[in-house]
C-alpha positions in Angstrom: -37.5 -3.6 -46.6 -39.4 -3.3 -43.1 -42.6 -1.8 -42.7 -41.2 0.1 -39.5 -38.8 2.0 -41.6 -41.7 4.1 -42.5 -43.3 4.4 -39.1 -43.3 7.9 -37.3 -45.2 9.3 -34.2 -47.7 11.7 -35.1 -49.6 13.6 -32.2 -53.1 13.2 -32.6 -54.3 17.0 -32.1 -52.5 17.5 -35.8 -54.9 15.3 -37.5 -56.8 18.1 -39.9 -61.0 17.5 -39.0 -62.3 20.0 -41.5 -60.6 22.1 -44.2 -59.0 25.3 -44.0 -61.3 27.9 -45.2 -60.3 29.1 -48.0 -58.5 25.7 -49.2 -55.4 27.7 -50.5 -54.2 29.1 -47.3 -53.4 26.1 -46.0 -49.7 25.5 -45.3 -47.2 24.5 -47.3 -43.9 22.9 -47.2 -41.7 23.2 -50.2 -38.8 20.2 -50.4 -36.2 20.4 -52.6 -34.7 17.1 -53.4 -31.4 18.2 -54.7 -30.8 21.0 -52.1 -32.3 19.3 -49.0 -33.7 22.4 -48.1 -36.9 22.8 -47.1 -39.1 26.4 -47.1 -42.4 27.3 -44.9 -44.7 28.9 -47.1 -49.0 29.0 -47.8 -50.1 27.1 -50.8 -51.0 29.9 -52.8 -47.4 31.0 -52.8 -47.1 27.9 -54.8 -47.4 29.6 -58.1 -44.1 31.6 -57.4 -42.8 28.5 -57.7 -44.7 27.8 -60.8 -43.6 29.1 -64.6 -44.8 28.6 -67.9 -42.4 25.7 -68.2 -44.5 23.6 -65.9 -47.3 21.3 -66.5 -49.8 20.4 -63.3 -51.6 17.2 -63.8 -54.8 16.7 -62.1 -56.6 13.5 -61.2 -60.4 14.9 -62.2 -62.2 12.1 -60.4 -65.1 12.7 -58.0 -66.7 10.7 -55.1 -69.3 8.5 -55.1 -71.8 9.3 -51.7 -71.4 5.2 -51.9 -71.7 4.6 -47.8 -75.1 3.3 -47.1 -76.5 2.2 -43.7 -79.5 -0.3 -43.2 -80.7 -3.2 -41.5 -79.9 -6.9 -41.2 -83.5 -8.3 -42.5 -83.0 -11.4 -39.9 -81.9 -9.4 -36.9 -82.9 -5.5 -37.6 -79.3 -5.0 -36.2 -78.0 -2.1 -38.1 -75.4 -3.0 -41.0 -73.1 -0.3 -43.4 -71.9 -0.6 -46.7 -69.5 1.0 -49.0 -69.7 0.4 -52.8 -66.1 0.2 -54.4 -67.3 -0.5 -57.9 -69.5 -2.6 -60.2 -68.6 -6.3 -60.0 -67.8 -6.4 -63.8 -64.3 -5.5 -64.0 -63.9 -5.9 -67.6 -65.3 -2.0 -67.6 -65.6 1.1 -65.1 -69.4 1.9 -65.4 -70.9 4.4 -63.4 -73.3 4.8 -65.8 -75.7 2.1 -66.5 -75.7 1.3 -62.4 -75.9 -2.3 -62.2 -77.5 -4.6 -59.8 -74.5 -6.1 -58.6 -71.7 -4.2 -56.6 -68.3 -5.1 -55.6 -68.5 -3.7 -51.6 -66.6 -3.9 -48.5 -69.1 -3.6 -45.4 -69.7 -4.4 -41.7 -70.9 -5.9 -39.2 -70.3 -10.1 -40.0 -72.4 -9.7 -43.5 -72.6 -13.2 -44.6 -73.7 -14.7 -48.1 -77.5 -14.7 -47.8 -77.6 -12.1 -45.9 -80.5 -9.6 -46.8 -80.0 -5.8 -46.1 -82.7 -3.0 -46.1 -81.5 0.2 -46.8 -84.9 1.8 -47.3 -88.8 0.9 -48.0 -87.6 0.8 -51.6 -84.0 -0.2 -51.6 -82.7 -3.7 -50.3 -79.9 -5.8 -51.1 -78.6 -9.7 -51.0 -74.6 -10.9 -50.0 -74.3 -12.7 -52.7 -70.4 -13.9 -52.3 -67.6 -13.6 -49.8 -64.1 -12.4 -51.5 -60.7 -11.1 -49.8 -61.4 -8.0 -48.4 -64.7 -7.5 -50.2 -68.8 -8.6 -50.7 -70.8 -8.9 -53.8 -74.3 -7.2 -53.4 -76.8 -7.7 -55.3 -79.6 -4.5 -55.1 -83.0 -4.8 -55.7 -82.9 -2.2 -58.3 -80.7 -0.9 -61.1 -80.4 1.7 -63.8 -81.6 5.4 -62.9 -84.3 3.9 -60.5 -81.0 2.5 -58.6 -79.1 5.3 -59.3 -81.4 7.8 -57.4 -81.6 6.2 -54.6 -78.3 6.0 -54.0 -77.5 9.5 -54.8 -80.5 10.3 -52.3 -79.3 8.1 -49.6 -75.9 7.7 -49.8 -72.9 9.8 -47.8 -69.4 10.4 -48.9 -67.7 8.1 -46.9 -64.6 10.3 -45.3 -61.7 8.2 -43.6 -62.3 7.2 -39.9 -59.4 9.5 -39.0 -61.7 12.0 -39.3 -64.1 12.0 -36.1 -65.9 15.4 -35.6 -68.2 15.0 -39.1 -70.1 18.0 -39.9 -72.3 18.7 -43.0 -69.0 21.0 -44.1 -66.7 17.9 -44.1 -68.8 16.0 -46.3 -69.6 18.9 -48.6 -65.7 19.9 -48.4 -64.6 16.5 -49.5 -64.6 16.7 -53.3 -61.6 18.8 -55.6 -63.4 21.9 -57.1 -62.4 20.4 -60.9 -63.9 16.9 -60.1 -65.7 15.8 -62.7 -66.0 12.1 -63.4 -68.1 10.1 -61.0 -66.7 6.6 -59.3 -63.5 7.0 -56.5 -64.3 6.0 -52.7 -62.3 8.4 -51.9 -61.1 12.0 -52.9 -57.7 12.8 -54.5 -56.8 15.0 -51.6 -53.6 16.6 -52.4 -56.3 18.7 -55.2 -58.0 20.0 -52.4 -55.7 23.0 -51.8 -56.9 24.2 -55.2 -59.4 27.0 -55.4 -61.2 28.3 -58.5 -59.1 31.7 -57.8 -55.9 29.8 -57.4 -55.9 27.9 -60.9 -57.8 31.1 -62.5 -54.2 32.9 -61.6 -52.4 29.5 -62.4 -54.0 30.1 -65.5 -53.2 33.4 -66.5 -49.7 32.6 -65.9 -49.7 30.2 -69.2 -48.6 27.2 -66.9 -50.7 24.0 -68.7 -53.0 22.1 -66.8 -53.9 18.3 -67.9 -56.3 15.7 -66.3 -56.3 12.2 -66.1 -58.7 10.1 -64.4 -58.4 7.8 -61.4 -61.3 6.3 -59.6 -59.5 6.0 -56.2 -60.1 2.4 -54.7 -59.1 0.3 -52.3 -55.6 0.4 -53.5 -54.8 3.5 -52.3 -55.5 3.2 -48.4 -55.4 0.1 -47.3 -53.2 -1.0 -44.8 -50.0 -2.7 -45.2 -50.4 -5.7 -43.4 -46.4 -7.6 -44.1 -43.6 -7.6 -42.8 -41.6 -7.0 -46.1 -43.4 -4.1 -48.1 -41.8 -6.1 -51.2 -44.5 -9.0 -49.9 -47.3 -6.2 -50.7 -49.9 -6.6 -53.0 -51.7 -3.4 -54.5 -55.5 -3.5 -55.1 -56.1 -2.6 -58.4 -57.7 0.9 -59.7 -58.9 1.3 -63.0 -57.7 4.8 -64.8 -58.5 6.6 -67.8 -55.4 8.6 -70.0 -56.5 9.6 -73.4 -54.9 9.9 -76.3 -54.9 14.0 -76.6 -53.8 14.3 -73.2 -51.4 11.7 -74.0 -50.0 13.5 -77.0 -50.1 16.9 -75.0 -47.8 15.7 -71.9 -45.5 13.9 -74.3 -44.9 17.0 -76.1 -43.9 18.8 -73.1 -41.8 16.2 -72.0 -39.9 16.6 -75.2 -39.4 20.4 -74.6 -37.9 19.8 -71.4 -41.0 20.9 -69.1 -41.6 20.3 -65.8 -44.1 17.4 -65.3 -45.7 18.1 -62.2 -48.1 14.9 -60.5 -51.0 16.6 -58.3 -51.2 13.8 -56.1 -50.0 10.2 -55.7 -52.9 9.1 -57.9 -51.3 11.4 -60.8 -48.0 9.5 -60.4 -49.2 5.6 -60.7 -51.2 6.5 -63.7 -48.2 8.5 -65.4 -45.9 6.1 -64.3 -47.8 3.1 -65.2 -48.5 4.6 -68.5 -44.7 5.7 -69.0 -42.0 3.6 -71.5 -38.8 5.0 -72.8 -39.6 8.8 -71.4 -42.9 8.6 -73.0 -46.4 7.5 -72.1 -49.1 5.8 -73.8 -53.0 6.2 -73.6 -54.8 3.5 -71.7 -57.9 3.0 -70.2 -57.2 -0.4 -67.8 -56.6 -1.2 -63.9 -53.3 -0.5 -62.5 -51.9 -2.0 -58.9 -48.3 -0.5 -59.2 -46.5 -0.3 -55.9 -44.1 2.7 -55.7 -41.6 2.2 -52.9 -38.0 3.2 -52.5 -35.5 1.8 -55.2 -38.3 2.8 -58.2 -37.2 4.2 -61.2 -39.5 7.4 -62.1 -40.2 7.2 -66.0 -42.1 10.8 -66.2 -42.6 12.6 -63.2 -40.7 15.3 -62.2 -42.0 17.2 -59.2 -45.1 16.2 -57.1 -47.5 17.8 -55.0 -48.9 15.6 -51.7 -50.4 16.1 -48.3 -48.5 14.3 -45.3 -49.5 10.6 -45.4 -50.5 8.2 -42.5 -47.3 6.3 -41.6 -46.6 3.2 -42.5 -48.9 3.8 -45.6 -48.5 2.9 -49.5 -48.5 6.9 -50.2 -45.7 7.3 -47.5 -43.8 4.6 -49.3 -44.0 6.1 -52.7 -43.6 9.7 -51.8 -39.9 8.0 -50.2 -39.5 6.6 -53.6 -39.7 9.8 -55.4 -37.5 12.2 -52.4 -35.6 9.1 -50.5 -36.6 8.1 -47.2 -34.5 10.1 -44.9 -35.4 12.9 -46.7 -39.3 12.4 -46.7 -38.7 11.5 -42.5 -36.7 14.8 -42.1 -39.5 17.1 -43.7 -42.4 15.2 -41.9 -40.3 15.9 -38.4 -40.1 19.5 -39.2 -43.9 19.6 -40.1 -44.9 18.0 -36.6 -42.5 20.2 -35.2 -44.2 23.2 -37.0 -47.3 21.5 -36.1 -48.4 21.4 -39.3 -52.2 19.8 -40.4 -52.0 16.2 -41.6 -54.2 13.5 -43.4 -57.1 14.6 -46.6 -58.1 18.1 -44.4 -54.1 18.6 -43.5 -51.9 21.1 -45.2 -49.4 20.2 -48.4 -45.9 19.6 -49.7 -44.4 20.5 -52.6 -41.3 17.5 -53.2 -39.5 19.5 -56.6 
């Protein structure tokens, strides 16, 4: 299948900047598989289309302020970083803060190469992967951690050009919780407090899972063939309650709605026979058209950057010519795209 099958012109002036204020009245597109018809509506007319029969899954992660900026300790020349995760992939630990840090940077870093990020901080290129660098800090543990923390800035997609304090306060879900994604789960960002209170009191059931969103989930597709694609893995975390909830509800027949494509690679990866199992492990499943959904039965998404893994596997899930004919409609509307940009609703 070629790449330019899911290629679209998108004018530049419809690239969201900042979030709408508040998050729920952004716009929303409702696209009904079956029907083919598409509505125009806010998102916090979503919960008319929401009923006690429905189950929203979230993807709780939150975003690590992991973009650091120093200087080249040879030159003074000015070098970035962005930490992706610890180099020990056996676990996901955000917790103990090692010295050594899988991270993808710029300009030229080559092994040996000494950074200074402040009086305190400083770190060593240690070894040249694919895409990625393995850093090795000067610190570690809390001393490691707080520094970061104090230094570090939420590192928003390059799409996004007019950066304001708002943006980088603006770019986390309100439910995020578990520390350890490099970038947000942005079809959650519609959600407001008030928004799932009401969801709430409308006995729909809410579950989270966990993703820590990697490089898996925007880096370019750089073949041909999307078949010749290889996902970068993203660890996940599905427990066995939430498990054990979701199954049940699949067995009464409800509605197993995915928050985001991050919701529907854990689900699906987790899914066997109708049914899914608790795992805590890395996933690289690549969602294109001509997959099988196991679990998922309605998702909710923001409008994806063309030729992008998310556009591919939102095809999957409402057919290509469909997902085309919606996104033409949007541009025509002039709808907002990208993590600030308004939503869809594919049921």
């Amino acid at each position: 299948m070629n790449i330019s099958l899911f290629d679209y012109h998108l004018p530049k002036e419809l690239i969201a900047q900042e979030p709408i204020e508040p998050r729920d009245h952004s716009r929303l597109l409702i696209l009904n598989r079956k029907t083919r018809v598409i509505e125009h509506k806010h998102f916090y007319n979503i919960i008319d289309y929401l009923s006690d029969n429905d189950v929203l899954v979230f993807n709780d992660s939150k975003v690590v302020p992991g973009r650091l900026y120093g200087k080249k300790a040879n030159t003074q020349h000015k070098a970035e970083i962005l930490l992706i995760r610890p180099e020990n992939k056996q676990v996901f630990d955000f917790v103990s803060w090692p010295q050594r840090w899988v991270i993808i940077g710029k300009p030229g870093l080559k092994e040996g190469q000494k950074i200074k990020f402040t009086s305190n901080l400083s770190g060593t290129i240690e070894k040249k992967l694919n895409y990625e660098r393995i850093i090795c800090f000067n610190q570690q543990g809390e001393e490691l951690k707080r520094e970061i923390l104090s230094l570090g800035q939420v590192p928003l997609p390059p799409y996004i050009t007019k950066l304001n304090r708002r943006s980088f306060k603006e770019y986390q879900t309100v439910y995020a919780k578990k520390l350890g994604s490099v970038a947000a789960p942005t079809a959650g960002f519609h959600f407001t407090q008030n928004l799932l209170n009401k969801i709430k009191e409308k006995k729909i059931q809410l579950e989270f899972i966990t993703l820590y969103v990697g490089l898996g989930t925007f880096l370019p597709v750089k073949v041909q063939n999307i078949e010749d694609h290889q996902m970068y893995s993203e660890f996940f975390e599905l427990n066995q309650k939430t498990a054990s909830r979701l199954n049940q509800a699949k067995k009464e027949g409800k509605r197993i709605i995915a928050v985001g494509t991050t919701v529907v690679r854990v689900l699906e990866t987790c899914a066997h026979n109708s049914k899914i199992e608790p795992k805590q492990e890395w996933t690289n499943l690549f969602i294109y058209p001509g997959y099988k959904f196991k679990f998922v039965d309605a998702l909710i998404t923001n409008f994806h950057l063309p030729k992008s893994t998310l556009l591919m596997l939102v095809s999957a899930f409402a057919t290509r010519d469909l997902i085309l004919k919606a996104y033409e409609e949007a541009i025509a509307r002039k709808y907002r795209f990208f993590s600030f940009g308004d939503a869809m609703f594919i049921i």
